[in-house]
N, C-alpha and C positions, 0 to 999 in steps of 0.2 A: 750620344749613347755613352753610360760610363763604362770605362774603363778600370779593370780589378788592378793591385796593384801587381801582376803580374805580368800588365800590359797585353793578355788577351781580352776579348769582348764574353759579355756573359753569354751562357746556353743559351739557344732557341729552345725554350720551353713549352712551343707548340709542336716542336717533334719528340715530344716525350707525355702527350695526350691520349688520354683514353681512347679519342672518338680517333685520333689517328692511328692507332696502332689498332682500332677497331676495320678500319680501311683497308691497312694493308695485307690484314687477316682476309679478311672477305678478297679481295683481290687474290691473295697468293692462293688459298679456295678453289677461285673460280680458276686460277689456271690448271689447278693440279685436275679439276675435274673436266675441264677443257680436253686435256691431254690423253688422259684417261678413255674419254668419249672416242677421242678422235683415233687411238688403236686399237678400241673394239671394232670400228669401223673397218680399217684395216683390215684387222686379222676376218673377219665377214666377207669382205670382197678377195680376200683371198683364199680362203676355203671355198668360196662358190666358185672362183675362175677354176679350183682345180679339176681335172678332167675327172668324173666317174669312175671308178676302178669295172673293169670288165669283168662280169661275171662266169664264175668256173660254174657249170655243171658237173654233176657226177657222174661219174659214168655209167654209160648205159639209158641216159635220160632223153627222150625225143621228146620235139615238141607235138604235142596231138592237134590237128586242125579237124575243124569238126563241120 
């Protein structure tokens, strides 16, 4: 491989590719939406564990059985 005369080696010119940086797009995508997914999920399971708030009636309210 040649050598510049600065005594490094040239660029790898296939980490500066269209279809690679098209890769790593879609990759870095799919985690952001990955993530995304996975604390809607979250916040879901955690609004459902919580307990029902107990209901106030008004005053003066019976229940009628009929």
């Amino acid at each position: 491989m040649k050598t510049f005369r600065t005594g490094t080696l040239p660029p790898d010119l296939k980490s500066f590719s269209l279809t690679n940086r098209k890769e790593n797009l879609k990759e870095a995508l799919h985690t952001i939406v990955t993530l995304i997914l996975m604390a809607a999920i979250f916040l879901l399971v955690m609004v459902a564990a919580v307990p029902p708030e107990p209901r106030e009636y008004p005053a003066g309210w019976e229940e009628v059985r009929g």
